[in-house]
C-alpha positions as CSV (number, residue, x, y, z in Angstrom):
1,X,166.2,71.5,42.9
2,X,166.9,75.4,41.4
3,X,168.2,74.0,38.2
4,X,165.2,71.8,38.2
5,X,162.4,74.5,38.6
6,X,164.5,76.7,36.1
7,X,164.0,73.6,33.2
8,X,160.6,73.1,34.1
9,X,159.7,77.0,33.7
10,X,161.5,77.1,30.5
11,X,159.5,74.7,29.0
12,X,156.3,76.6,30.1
13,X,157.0,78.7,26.5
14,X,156.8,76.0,24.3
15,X,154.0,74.4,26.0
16,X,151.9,77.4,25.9
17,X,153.3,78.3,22.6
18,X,151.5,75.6,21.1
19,X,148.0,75.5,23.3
20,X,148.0,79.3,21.7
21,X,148.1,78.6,18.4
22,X,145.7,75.1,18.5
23,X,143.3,78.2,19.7
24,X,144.4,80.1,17.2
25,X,143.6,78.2,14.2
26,X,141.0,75.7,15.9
27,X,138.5,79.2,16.8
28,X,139.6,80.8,12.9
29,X,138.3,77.5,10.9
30,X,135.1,77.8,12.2
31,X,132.1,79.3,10.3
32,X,131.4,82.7,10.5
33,X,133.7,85.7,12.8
34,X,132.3,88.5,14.6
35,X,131.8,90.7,12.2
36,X,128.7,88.5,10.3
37,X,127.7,88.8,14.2
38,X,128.0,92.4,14.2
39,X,126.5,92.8,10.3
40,X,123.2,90.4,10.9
41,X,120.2,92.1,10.9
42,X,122.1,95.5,8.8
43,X,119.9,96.5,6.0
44,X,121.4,97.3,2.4
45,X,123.4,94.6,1.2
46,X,125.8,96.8,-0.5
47,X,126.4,99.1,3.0
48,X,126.7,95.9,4.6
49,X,129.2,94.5,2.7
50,X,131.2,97.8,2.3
51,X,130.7,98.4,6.6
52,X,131.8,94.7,6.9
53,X,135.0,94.9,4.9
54,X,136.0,98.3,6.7
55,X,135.4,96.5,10.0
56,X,137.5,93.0,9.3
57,X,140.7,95.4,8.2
58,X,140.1,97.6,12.1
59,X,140.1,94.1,13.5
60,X,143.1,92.7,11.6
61,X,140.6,89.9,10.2
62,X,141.2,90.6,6.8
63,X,144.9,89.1,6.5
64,X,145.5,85.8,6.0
65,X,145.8,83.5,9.4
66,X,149.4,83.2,9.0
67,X,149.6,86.9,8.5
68,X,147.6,86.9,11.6
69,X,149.5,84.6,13.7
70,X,152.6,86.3,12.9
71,X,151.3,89.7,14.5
72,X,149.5,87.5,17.3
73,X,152.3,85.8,18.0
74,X,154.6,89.0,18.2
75,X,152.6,90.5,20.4
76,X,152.2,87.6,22.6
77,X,155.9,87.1,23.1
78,X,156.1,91.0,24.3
79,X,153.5,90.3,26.7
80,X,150.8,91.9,24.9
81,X,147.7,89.9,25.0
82,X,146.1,92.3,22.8
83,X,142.5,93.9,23.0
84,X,138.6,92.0,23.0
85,X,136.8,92.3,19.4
86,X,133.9,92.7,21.6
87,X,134.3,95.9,23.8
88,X,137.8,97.2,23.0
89,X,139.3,97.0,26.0
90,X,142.7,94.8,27.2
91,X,141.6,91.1,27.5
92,X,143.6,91.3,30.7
93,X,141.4,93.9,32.1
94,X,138.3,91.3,31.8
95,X,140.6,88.1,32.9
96,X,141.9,89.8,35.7
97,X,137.7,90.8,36.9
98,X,136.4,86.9,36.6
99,X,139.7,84.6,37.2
100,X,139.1,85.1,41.0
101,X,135.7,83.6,40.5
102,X,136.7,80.8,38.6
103,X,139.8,80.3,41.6
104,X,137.4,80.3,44.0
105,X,135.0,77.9,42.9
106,X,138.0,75.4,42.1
107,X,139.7,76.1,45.2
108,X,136.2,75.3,47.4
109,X,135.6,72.2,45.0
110,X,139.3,70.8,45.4
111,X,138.5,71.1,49.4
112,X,135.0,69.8,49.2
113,X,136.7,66.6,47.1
114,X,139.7,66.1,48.7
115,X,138.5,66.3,52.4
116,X,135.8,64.1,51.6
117,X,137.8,61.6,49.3
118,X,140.6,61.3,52.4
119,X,137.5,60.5,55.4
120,X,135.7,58.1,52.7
121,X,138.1,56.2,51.1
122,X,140.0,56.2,54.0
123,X,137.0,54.3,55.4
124,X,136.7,52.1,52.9
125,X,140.1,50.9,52.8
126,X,140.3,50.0,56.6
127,X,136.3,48.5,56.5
128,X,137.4,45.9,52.8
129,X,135.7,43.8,52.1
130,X,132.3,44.9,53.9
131,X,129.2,46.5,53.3
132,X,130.5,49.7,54.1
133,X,133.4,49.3,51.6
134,X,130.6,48.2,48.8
135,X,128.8,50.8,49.2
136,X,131.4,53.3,48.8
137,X,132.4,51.9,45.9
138,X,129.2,52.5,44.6
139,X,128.7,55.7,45.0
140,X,132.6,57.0,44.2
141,X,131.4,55.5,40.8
142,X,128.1,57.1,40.6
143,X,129.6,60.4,41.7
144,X,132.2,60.2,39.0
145,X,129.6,58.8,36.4
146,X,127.0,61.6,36.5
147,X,127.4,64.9,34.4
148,X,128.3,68.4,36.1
149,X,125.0,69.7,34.3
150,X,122.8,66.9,35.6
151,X,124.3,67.2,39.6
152,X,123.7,71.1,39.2
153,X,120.5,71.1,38.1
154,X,119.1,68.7,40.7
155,X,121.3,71.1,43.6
156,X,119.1,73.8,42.1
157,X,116.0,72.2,41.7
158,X,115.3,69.8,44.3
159,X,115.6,72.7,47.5
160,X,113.5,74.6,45.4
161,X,110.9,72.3,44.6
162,X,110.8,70.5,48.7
163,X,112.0,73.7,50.4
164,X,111.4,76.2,49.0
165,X,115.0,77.3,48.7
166,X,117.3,78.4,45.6
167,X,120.8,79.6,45.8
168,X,121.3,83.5,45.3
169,X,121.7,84.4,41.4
170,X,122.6,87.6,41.9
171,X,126.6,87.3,42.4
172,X,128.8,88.9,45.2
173,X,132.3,88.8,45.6
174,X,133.7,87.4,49.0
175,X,134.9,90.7,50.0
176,X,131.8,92.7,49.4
177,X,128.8,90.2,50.4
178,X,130.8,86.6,52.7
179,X,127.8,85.1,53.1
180,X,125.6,85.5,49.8
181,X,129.0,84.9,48.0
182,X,129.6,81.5,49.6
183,X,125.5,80.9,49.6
184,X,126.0,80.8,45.9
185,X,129.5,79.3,45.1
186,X,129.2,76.4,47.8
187,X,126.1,74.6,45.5
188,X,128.6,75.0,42.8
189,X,131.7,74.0,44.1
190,X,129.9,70.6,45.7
191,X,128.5,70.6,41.6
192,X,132.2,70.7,41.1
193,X,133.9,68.5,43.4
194,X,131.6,65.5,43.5
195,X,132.5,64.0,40.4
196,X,136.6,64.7,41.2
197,X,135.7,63.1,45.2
198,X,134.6,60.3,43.1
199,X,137.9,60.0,41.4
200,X,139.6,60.7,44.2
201,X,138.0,58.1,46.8
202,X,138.5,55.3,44.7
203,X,142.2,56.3,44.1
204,X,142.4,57.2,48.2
205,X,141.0,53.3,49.0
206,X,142.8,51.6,46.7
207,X,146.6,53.5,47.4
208,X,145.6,52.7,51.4
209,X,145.1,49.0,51.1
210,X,148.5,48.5,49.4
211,X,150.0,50.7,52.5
212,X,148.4,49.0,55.0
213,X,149.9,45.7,53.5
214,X,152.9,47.1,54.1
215,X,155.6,45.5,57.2
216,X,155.9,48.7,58.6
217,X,151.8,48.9,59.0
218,X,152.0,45.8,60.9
219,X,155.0,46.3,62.9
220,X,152.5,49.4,64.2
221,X,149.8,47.2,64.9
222,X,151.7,44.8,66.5
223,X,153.1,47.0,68.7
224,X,149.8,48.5,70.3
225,X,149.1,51.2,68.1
226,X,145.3,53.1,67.7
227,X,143.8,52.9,64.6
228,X,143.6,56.5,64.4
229,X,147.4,56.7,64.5
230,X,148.3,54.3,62.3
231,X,146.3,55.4,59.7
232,X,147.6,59.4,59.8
233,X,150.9,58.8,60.8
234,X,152.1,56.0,58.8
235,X,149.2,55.1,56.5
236,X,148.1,58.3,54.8
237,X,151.0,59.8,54.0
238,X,152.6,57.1,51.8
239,X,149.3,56.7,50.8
240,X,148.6,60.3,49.5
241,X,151.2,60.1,46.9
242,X,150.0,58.8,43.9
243,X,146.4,60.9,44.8
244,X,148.7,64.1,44.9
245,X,149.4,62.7,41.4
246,X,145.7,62.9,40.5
247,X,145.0,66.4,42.0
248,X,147.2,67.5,40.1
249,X,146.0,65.8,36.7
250,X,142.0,66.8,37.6
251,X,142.8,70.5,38.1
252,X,142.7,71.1,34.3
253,X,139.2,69.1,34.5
254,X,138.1,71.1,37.1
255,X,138.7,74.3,35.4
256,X,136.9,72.4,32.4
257,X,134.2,71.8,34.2
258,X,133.7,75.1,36.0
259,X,132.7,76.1,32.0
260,X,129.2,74.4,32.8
261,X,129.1,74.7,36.2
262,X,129.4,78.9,36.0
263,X,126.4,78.8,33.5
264,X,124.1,77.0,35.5
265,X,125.0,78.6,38.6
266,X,125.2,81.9,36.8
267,X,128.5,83.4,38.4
268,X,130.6,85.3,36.0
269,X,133.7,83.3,36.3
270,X,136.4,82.5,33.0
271,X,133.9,79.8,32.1
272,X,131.3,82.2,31.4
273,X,133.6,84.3,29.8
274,X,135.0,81.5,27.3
275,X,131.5,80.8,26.4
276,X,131.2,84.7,25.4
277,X,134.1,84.8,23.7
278,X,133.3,81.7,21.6
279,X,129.8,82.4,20.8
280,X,130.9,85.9,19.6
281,X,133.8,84.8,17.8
282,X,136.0,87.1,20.3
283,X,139.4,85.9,19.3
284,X,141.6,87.6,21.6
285,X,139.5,86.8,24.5
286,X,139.5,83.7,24.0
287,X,143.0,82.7,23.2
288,X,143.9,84.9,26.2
289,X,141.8,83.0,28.7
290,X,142.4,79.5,27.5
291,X,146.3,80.4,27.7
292,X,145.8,82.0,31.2
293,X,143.9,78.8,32.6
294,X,146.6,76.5,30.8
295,X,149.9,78.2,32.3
296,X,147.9,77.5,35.8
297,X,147.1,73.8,35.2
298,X,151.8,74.0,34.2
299,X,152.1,75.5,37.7
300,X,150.2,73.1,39.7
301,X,151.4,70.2,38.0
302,X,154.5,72.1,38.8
303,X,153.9,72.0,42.4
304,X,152.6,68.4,42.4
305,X,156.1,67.5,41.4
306,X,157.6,69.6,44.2
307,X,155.0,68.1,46.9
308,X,156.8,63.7,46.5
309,X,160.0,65.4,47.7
310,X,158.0,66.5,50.6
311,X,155.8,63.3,51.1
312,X,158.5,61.1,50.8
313,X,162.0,62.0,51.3
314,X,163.1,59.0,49.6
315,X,162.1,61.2,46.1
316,X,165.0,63.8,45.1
317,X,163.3,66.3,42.1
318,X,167.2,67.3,40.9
């Protein structure tokens, strides 16, 4: 197992060695940089140009990108994840305020999905075939089949428009303000997690039926069994393996998704931030947050594969 998590961390480098520089390039060959941000509206063309030259060479802008990823990259490899275009301080300072937020509203959204997706498909596997089963089916697809945007908006809208009731805009962390903090991340969070419940229900459902085909299941009925045991002590966890599986894969969608969900829901996560940075052309912001939110989705996927050992001792990670 040691020598296993030791290869698995090394390859972390060249993983996020190349997510750093698709950034890198990807966010350089697109029209325009932050200083034509800066420059618009500056009157005299000559002072423009002359202020805008002076300001590329400060920001390192005026090499060539290989001449720039060389530096980058040397930097990066020291640790240094180098400073925003946009205010001048470490990019670390300003990842280390909002990636709470972001963790937060993916951790609430992976609870909200998962304990939802283990009573509903769960439901669905032991009622196939029925009415209730159908119907679950249908709305797992539904769930996964409308947009992030669209299920925030009608969260917002629809209490506000029958009740008279809108989620607090105004954000507070969980230390400062519990219950205005969780008044405002819990409509985002379901935003989040219905569309991966949906994913997960119908992956739930279908992973119990082939358990409960098993010999073993029947050997449990036979023998007298409740249905409540069966299910949780031989059914769900063979059952939760291959959903463990899909966890793991949907966390880098959830972190994709919190980019639309922050913005509707207004909370000043790293989605709202990567939005920022891109509008404004803030390099180092940028490649700093989407390398921070990839070396997350390695670790997770890392503890996925740690988690089978676990679930079935029939698994040896070695």
């Amino acid at each position: 197992m040691r020598a296993y998590l030791i290869r698995r961390m090394l390859l972390f480098v060249p993983v996020l060695v190349l997510v750093y520089t698709f950034v890198f390039v990807l966010i350089r060959i697109v029209p325009g940089d932050i200083v034509n941000l800066m420059m618009e509206g500056g009157s005299g063309r000559g002072t423009s140009a002359a202020t805008a030259a002076e300001l590329r060479h400060e920001l390192g802008i005026d090499k060539s990108i290989q001449q720039q990823y060389a530096i980058q990259l040397q930097h990066l490899l020291r640790g240094d994840l180098g400073r925003s275009f946009r205010n001048g301080r470490p990019v670390t300072a300003e990842i280390g305020r909002r990636l709470p937020i972001t963790l937060e509203l993916a951790a609430l959204a992976i609870v909200i999905a998962l304990g939802s997706a283990l009573v509903i498909g769960s439901l669905a596997a032991l009622r196939h075939d029925t009415g209730i089963d159908r119907t679950i089916s249908v709305l797992s697809i539904v769930a996964l089949s409308v947009p992030a945007f669209w299920t925030g908006t009608l969260i917002v809208v629809l209490p506000a428009r029958f009740w008279g009731y809108s989620p607090p805009f105004t954000f507070s962390s969980l230390i400062e303000d519990p219950t205005q903090n969780l008044q405002q991340m819990l409509p985002a969070a379901l935003t989040l997690g219905a569309i991966f419940a949906g994913v997960l229900t119908r992956y739930v459902r279908s992973s119990l039926l082939e358990v409960l085909r098993q010999d073993y299941i029947r050997t449990a009925w036979a023998k007298g069994l409740r249905e409540r045991i069966v299910l949780t002590h031989h059914g769900l966890r063979n059952a939760f393996i291959p959903v463990i599986t899909v966890v793991g894969l949907q966390v880098s969608g959830l972190l994709g998704g919190a980019v639309i969900t922050e913005r509707v829901f207004n909370l000043p996560g790293m989605g709202t931030l990567t939005i920022t940075a891109i509008n404004q052309r803030d390099y180092p912001q940028l490649e700093a947050n989407v390398l921070v939110l990839a070396f997350i989705v390695l670790v997770v996927n890392l503890f996925v594969d740690i988690a089978y050992g676990w679930l079935d001792p029939r698994i040896r990670v070695g």
